[in-house]
C-alpha positions as CSV (number, residue, x, y, z in Angstrom):
1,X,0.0,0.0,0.0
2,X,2.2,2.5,1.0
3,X,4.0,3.7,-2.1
4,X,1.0,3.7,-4.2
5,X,-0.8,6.7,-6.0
6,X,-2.0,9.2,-3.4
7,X,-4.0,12.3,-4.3
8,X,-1.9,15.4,-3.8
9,X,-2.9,18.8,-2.9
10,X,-1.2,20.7,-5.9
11,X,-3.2,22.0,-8.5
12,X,-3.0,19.9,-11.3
13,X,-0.1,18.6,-10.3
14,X,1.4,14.9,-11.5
15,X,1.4,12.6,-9.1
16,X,4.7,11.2,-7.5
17,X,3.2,7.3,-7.3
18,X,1.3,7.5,-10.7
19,X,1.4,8.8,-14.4
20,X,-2.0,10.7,-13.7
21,X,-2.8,14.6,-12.5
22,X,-4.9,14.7,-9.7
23,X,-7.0,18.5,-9.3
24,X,-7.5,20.5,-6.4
25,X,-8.9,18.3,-3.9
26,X,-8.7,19.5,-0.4
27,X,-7.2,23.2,-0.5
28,X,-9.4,23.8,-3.0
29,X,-12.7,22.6,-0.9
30,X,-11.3,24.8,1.7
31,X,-11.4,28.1,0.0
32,X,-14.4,27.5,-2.4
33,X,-16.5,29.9,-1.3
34,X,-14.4,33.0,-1.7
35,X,-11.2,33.9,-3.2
36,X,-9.0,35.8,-0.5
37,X,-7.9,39.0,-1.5
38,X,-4.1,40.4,-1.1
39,X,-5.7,42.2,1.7
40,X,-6.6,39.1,3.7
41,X,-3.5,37.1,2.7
42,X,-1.6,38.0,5.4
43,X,-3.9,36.8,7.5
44,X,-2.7,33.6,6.8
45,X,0.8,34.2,7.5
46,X,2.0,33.6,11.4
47,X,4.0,36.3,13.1
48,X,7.3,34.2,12.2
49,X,6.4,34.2,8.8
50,X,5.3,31.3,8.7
51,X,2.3,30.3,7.1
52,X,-0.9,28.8,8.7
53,X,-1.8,24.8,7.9
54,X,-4.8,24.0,6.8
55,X,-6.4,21.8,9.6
56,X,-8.2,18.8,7.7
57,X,-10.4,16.3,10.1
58,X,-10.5,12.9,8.8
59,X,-12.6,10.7,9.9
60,X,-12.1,6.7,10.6
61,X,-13.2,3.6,12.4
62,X,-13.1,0.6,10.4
63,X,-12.0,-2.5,11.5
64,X,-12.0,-4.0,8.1
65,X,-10.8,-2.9,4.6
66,X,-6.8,-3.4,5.6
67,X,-4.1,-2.3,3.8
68,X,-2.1,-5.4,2.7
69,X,-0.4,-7.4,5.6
70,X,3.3,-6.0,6.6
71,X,2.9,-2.9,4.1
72,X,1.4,-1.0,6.7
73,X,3.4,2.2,8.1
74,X,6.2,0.9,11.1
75,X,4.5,3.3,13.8
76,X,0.8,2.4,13.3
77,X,-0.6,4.1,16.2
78,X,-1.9,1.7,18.5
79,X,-5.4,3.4,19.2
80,X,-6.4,2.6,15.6
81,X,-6.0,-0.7,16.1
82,X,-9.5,-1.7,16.7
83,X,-9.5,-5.6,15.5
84,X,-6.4,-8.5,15.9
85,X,-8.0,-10.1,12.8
86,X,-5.5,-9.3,9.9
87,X,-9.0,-8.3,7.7
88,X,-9.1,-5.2,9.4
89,X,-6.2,-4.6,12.2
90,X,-4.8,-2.1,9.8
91,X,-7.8,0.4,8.2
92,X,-6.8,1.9,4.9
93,X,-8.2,4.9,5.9
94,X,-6.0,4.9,9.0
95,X,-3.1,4.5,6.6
96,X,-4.2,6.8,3.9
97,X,-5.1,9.4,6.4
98,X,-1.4,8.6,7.7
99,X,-0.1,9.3,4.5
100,X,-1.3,12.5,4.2
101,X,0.1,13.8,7.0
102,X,3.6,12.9,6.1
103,X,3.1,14.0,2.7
104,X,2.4,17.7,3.5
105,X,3.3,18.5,6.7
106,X,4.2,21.8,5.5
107,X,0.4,22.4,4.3
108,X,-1.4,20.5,6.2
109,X,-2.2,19.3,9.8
110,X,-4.4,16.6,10.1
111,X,-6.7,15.7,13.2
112,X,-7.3,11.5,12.8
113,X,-10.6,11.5,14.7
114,X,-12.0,7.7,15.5
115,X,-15.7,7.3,16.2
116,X,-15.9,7.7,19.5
117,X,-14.7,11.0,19.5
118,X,-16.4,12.9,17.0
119,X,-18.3,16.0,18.1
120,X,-19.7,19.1,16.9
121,X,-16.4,20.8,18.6
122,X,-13.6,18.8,17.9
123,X,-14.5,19.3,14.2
124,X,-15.3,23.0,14.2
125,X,-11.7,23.1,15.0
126,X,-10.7,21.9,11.6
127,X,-10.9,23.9,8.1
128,X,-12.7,21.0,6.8
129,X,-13.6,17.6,8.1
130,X,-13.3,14.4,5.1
131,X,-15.7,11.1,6.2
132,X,-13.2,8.4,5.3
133,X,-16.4,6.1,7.0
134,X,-17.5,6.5,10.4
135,X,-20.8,8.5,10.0
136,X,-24.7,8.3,11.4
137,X,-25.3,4.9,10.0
138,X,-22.4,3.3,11.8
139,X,-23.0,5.5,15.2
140,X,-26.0,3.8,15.1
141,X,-24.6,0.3,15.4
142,X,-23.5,1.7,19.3
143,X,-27.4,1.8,20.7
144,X,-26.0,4.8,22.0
145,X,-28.6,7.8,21.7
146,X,-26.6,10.5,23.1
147,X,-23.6,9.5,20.5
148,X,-26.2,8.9,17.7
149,X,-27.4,12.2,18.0
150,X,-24.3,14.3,18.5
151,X,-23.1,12.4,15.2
152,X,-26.1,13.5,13.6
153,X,-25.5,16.8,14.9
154,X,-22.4,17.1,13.4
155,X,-23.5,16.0,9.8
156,X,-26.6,18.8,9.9
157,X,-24.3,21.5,11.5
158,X,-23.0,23.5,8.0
159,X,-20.4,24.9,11.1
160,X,-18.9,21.3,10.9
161,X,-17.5,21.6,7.9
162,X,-18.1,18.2,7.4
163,X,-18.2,16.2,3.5
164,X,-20.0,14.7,2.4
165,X,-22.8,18.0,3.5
166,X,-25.5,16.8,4.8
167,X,-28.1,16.9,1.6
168,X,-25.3,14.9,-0.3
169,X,-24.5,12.2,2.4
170,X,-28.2,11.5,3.3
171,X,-28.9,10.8,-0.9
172,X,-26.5,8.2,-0.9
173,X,-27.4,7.2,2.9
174,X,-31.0,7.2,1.5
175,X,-31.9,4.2,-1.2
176,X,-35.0,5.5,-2.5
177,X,-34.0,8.8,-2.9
178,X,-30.7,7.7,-5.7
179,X,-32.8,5.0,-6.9
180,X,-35.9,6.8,-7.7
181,X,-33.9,9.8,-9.2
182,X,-31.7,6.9,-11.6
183,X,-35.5,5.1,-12.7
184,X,-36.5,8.6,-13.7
185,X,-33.3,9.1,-15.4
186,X,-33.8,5.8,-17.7
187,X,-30.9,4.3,-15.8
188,X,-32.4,0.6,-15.2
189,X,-33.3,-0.7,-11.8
190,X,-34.2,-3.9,-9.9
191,X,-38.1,-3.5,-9.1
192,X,-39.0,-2.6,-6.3
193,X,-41.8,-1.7,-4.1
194,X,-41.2,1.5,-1.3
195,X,-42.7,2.3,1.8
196,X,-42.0,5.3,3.6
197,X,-44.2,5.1,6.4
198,X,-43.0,2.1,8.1
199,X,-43.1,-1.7,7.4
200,X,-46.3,-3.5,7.2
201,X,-46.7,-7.1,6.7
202,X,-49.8,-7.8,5.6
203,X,-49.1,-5.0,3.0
204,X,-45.9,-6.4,1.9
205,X,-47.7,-9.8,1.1
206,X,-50.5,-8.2,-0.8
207,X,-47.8,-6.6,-3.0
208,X,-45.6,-9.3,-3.6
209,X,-48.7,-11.6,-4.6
210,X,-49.4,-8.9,-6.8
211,X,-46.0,-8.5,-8.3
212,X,-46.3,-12.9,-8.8
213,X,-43.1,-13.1,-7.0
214,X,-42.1,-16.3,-5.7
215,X,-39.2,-15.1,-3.2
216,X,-38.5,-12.0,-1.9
217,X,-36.5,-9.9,0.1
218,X,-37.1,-6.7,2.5
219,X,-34.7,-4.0,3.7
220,X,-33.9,-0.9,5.8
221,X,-33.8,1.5,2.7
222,X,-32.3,4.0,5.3
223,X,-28.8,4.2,7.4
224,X,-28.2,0.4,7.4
225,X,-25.9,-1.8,5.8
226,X,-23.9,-5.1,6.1
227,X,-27.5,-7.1,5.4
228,X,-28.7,-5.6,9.1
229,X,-32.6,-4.9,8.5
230,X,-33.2,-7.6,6.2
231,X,-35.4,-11.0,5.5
232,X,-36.1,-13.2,3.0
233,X,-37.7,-16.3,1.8
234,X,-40.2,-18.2,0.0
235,X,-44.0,-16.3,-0.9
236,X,-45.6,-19.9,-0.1
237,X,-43.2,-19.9,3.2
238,X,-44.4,-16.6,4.7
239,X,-48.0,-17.5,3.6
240,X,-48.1,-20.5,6.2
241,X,-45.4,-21.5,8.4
242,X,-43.5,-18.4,8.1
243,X,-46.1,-16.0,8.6
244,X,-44.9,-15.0,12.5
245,X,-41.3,-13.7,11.2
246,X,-43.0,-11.2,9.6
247,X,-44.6,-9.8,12.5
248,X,-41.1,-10.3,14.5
249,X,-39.0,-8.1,11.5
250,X,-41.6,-5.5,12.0
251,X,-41.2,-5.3,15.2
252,X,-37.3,-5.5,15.6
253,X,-37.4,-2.4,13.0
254,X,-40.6,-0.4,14.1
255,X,-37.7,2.3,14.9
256,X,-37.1,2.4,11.3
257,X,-39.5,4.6,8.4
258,X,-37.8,3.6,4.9
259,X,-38.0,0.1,3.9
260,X,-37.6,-1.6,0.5
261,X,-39.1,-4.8,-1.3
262,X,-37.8,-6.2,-4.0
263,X,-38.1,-10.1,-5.6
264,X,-34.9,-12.2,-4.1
265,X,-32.7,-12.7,-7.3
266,X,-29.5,-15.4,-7.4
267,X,-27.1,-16.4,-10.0
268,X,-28.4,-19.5,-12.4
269,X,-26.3,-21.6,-9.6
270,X,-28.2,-20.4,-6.8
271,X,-25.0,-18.3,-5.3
272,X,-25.3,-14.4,-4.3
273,X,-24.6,-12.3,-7.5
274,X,-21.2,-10.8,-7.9
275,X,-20.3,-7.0,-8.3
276,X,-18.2,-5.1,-10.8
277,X,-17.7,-1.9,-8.8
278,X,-16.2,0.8,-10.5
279,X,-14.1,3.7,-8.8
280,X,-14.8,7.7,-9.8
281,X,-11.8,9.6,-8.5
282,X,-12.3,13.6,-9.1
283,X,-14.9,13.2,-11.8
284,X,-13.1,10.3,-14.0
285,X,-13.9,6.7,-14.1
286,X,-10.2,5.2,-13.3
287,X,-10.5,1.7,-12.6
288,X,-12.6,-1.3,-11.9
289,X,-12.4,-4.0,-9.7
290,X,-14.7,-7.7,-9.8
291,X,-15.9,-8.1,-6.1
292,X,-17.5,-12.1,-6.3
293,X,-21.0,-12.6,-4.4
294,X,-19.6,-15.8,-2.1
295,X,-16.0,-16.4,-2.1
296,X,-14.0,-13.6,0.5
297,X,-10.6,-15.1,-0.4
298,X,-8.1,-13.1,-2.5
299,X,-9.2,-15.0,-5.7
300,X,-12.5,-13.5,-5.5
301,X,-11.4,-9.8,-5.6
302,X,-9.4,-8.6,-8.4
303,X,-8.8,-5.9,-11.0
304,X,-11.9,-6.4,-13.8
305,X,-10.5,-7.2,-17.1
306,X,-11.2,-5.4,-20.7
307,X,-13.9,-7.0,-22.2
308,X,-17.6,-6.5,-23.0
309,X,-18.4,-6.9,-19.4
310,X,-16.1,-4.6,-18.3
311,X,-17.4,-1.9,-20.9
312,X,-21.0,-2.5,-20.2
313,X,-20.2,-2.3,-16.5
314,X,-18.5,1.5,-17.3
315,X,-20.9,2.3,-19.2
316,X,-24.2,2.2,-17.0
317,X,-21.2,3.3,-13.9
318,X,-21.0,6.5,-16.0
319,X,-24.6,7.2,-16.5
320,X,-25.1,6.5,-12.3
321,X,-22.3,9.4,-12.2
322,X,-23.9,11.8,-13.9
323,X,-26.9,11.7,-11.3
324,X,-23.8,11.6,-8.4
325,X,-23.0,15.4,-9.9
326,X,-26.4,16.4,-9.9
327,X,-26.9,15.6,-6.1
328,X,-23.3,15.9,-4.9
329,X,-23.0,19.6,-2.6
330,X,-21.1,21.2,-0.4
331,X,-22.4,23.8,1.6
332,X,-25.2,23.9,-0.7
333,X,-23.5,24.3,-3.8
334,X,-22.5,22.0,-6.5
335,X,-19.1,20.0,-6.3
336,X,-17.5,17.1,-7.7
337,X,-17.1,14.6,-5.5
338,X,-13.0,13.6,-4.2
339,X,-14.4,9.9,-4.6
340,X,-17.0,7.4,-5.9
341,X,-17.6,3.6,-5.9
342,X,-20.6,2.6,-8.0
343,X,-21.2,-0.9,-7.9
């Protein structure tokens, strides 16, 4: 991991790990809003001469996605270390965030802030605050109100500073709100069958017999993940014998509003489908990766190569993007995102 491509804060500048030119990401979200005038410029000049560092917040507490094994940096701080298991006792965005502080210490000074720490204060300090991945959804995971809610806080508070804003984060956060926009777009969709107002069973039935499905599936279609929220089964299952876990998901969810039906699909050989997800990085498609639906070793995760599938996969990626950049904000204006995975 650690001498690979990095994005750099330089203007158009090449990149030291890679043949590509990475734009303006983080000094440019910074100053956005308003250009500063030779008038203020000294304002960002210490009394030594020196100049100020852009404080940037980042963000973290995974205790998965790791950086490959023994490529991780020698002083790995200790209280990022959240897992023993090698699958996640050494985040990438612990490293990456790492990384960035030893690539421009002369520009930057950035505040690695797990979970458990964020507040409305701590990032107020910062410039600007980057969610690498620990957000509302995954505060949630705690049971902890008063932490849920000062997470929350921090995402609505335009004082925060925090991207993605608010708007942005809760249309990706919020299924039926990208896939309703893609439908209307022409962009093709699984079917499916949204309720808004809570999850009812005996509705659910009377729609799937009405769609003529023969399996199906239900989901939180707000602030969950991982497959937490969701059932599935046979039409003929939940009709008879199954009928009671029906009643049980609705109450082990009656907390949540947004839910999602849609007919349970597999591969021809009855395994989970596999994913082609493809990576947006400042506005470009730059790579794609096959993720396979069932087998977690190493041989099911690699770099997708040319062919149709490949160029289909782009294709209909691209399309997906062009709604990103019609929702993506910051501070309520329009921005291109830093990054994008659309699977």
């Amino acid at each position: 991991f650690w001498p690979k491509c990095q994005l750099q804060v330089q203007h158009q500048s090449p990149c030291k790990f890679c043949s590509a030119s990475h734009s303006q990401p983080l000094i440019a979200m910074v100053a956005k809003t308003k250009r500063v005038s030779s008038a203020n410029a000294s304002k960002a000049v210490k009394k030594d001469g020196s100049l100020k560092k852009v404080r940037v917040g980042i963000l973290v507490g995974k205790d998965f996605d790791p950086v490959k094994k023994g490529t991780q940096w020698p002083d790995y701080p200790k209280k990022f270390i959240l897992t023993q298991d090698d699958w996640g006792k050494h985040s990438v965005d612990v490293a990456t965030a790492l990384r960035m502080q030893q690539l421009h210490p002369d520009l930057l000074e950035v505040d690695i802030i797990p979970g458990k720490e964020i507040t409305q204060k701590r990032l107020q300090k910062n410039h600007v605050n980057l969610n690498f991945w620990y957000d509302a959804g995954v505060a949630m995971l705690s049971g902890d109100k008063k932490h849920i809610d000062e997470v929350l806080k921090c995402h609505k508070n335009p004082a925060c500073r925090l991207d993605p804003s608010w708007d942005y984060y809760d249309w990706v956060l919020c299924k039926p709100r990208y896939m309703e926009q893609c439908r209307k777009a022409g962009i093709p969709t699984i079917p499916t069958v949204i309720y808004k107002d809570g999850f009812d069973p005996a509705q659910c039935m009377r729609d799937v017999q009405k769609q003529g499905w023969d399996k199906f599936f239900v989901k939180v279609g707000h602030f969950s993940f991982f497959g937490a929220g969701a059932v599935h089964g046979k039409t003929e299952d939940f009709l008879g014998k199954r009928a009671k876990d029906l009643e049980t998901y609705a109450k082990e969810n009656k907390k949540s509003k947004t839910f999602l039906l849609q007919p349970y699909m597999l591969k021809p050989n009855g395994q989970v489908f596999d994913e082609v997800r493809n990576f947006f990085i400042d506005g470009q498609w730059r790579y794609s990766v096959f993720t396979h639906g069932t087998d977690e070793t190493d041989a099911g995760y690699y770099e997708e190569p040319e062919g149709p599938r490949k160029a289909a996969c782009k294709a209909l990626a691209e399309k997906a993007y062009q709604q990103v950049l019609k929702a993506a904000t910051w501070q309520g204006k329009r921005q291109t995102p830093l990054l994008n995975r659309i699977d």
